[in-house]
MARKOLSE-773060 format. One record per atom (N, C-alpha, C, O): residue in one letter; atom name; x, y, z. Coordinates in steps of 0.2 Angstrom, whole numbers, plus 5000, padded with zeros to 4 digits. Layout:
REM residues N
[tise 'a','CA',[X,Y,Z]]
...
***
This chain:
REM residues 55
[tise 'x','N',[5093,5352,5791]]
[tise 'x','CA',[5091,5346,5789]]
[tise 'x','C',[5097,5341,5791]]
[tise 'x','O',[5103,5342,5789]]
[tise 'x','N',[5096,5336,5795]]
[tise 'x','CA',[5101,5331,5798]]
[tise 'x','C',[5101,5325,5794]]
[tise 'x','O',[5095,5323,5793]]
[tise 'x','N',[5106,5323,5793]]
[tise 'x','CA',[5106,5316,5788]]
[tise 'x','C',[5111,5312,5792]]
[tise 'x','O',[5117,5314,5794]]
[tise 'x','N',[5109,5305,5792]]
[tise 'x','CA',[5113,5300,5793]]
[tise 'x','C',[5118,5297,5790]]
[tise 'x','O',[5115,5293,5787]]
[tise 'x','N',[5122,5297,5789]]
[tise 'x','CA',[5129,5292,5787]]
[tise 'x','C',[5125,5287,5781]]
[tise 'x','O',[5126,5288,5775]]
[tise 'x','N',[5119,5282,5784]]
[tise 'x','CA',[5116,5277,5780]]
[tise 'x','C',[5113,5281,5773]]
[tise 'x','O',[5113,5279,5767]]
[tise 'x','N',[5110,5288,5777]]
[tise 'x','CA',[5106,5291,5770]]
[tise 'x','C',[5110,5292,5763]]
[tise 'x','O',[5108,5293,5757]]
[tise 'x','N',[5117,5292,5764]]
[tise 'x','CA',[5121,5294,5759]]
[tise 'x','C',[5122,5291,5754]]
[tise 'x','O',[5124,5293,5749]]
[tise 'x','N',[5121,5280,5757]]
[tise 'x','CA',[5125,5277,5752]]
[tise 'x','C',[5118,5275,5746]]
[tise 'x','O',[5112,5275,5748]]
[tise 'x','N',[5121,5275,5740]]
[tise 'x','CA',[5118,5274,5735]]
[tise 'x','C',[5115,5280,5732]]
[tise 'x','O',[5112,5280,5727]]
[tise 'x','N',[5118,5287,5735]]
[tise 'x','CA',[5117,5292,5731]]
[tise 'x','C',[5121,5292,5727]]
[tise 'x','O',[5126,5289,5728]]
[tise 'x','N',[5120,5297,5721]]
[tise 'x','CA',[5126,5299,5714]]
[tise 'x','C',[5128,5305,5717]]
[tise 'x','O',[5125,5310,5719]]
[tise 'x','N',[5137,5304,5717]]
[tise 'x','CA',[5141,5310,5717]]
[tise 'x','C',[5140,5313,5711]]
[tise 'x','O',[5137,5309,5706]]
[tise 'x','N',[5141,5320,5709]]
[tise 'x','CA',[5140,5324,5704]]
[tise 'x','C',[5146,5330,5706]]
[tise 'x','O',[5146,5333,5712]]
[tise 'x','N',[5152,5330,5700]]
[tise 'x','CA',[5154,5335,5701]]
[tise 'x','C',[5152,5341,5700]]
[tise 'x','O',[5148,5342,5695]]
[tise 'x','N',[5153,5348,5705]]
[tise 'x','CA',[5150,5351,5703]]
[tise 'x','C',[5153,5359,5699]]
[tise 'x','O',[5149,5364,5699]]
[tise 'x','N',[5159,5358,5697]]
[tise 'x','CA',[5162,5360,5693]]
[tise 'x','C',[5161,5359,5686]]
[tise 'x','O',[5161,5363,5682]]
[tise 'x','N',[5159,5354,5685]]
[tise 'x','CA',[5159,5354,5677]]
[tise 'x','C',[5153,5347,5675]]
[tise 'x','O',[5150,5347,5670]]
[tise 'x','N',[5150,5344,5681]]
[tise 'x','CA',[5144,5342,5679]]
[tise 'x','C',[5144,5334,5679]]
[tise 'x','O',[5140,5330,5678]]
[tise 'x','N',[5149,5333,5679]]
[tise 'x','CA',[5149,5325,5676]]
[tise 'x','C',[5148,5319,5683]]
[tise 'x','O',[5151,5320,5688]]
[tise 'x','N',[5145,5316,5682]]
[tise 'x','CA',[5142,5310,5685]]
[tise 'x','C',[5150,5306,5687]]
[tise 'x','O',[5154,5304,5682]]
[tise 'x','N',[5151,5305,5692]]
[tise 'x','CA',[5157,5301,5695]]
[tise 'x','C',[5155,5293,5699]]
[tise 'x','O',[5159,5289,5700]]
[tise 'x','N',[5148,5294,5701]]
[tise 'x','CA',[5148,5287,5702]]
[tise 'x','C',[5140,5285,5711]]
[tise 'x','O',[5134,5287,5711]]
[tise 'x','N',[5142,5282,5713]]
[tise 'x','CA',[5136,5282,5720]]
[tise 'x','C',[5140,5279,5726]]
[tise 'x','O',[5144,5275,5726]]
[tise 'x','N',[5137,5285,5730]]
[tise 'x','CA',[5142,5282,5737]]
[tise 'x','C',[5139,5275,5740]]
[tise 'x','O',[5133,5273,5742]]
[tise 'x','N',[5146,5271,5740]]
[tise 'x','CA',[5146,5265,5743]]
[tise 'x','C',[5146,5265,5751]]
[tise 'x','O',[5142,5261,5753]]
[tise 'x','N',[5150,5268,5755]]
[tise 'x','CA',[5152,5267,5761]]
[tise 'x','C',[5155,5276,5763]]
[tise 'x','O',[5159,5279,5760]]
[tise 'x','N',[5152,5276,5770]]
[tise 'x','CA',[5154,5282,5771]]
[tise 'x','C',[5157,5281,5777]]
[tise 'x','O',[5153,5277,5781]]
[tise 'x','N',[5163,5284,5780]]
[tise 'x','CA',[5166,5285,5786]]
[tise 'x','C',[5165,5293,5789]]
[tise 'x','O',[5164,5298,5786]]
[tise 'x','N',[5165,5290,5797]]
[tise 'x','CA',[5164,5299,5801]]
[tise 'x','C',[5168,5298,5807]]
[tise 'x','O',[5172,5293,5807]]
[tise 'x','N',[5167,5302,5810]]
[tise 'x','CA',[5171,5305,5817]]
[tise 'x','C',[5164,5304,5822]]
[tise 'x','O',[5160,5309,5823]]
[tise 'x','N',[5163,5298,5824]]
[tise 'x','CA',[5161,5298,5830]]
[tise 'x','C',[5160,5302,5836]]
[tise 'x','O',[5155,5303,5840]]
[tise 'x','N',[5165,5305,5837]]
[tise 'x','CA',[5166,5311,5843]]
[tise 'x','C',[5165,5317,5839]]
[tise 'x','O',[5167,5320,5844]]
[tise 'x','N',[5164,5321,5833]]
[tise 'x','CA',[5163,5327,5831]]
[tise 'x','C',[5159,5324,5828]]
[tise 'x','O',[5155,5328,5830]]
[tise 'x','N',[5155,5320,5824]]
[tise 'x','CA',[5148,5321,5822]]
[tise 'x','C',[5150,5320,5813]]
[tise 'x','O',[5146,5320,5809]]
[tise 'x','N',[5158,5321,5812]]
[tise 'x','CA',[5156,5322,5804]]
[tise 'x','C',[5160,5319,5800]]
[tise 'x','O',[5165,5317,5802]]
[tise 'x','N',[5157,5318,5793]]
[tise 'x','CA',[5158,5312,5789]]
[tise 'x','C',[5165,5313,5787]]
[tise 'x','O',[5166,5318,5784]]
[tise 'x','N',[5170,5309,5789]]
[tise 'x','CA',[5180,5312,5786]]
[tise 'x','C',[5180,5309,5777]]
[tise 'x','O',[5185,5311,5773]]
[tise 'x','N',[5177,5305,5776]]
[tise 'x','CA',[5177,5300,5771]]
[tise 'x','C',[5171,5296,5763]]
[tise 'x','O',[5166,5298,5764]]
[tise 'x','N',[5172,5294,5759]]
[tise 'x','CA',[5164,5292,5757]]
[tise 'x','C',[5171,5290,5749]]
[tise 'x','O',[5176,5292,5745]]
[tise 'x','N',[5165,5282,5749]]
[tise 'x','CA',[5170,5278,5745]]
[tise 'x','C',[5163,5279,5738]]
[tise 'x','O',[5157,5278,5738]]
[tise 'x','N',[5167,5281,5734]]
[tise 'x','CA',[5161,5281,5727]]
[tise 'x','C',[5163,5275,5723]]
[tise 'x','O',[5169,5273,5724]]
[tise 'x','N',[5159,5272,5720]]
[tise 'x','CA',[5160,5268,5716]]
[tise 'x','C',[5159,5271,5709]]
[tise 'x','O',[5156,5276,5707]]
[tise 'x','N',[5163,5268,5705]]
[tise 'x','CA',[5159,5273,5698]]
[tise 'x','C',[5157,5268,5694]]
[tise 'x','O',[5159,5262,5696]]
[tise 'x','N',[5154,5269,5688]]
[tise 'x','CA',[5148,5266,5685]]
[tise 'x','C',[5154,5261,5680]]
[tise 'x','O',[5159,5263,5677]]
[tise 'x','N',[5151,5255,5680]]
[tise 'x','CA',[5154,5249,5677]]
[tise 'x','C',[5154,5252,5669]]
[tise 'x','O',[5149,5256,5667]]
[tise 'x','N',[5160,5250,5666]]
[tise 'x','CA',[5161,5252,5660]]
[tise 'x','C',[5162,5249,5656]]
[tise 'x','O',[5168,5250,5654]]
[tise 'x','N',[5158,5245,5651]]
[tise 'x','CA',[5163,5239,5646]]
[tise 'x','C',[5170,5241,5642]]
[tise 'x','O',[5173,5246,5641]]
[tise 'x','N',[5171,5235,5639]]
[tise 'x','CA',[5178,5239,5637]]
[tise 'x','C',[5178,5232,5632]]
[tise 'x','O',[5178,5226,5634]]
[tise 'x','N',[5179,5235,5624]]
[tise 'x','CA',[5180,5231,5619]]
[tise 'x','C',[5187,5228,5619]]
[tise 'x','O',[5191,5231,5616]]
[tise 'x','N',[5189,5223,5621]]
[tise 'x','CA',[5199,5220,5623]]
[tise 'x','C',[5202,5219,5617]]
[tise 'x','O',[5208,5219,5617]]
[tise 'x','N',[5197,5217,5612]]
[tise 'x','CA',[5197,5215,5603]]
[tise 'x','C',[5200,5223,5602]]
[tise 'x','O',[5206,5224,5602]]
[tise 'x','N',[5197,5228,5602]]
[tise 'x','CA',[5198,5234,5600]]
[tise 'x','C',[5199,5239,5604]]
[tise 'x','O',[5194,5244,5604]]
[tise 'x','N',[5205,5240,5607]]
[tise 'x','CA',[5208,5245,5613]]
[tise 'x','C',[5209,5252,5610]]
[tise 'x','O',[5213,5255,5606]]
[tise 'x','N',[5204,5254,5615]]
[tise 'x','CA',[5207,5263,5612]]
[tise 'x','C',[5214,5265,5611]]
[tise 'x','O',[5215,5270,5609]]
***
């Protein structure tokens, strides 16, 4: 199965060690002349954060 660079973005990274959700690729970078991805910028999921009451 071939996939484009485009297909990647907005998917969810998943580690696959331990499970946990890291975030959705925003942008991916390739190698033009070899054909393959060198790169892939995840975003992770927006986090609130109480500033009144800091971990």
């Amino acid at each position: 199965m071939q996939d484009k660079g485009l297909d990647f973005k907005h998917k969810e990274v998943v580690n696959i060690k331990n499970g946990k959700r890291l975030g959705y690729v925003q942008d991916v970078c390739a190698d033009l002349e070899t054909g393959t991805i060198t790169s892939m910028m995840v975003a992770r999921k927006r986090i609130d954060i109480d500033l009144a009451n800091p971990l």
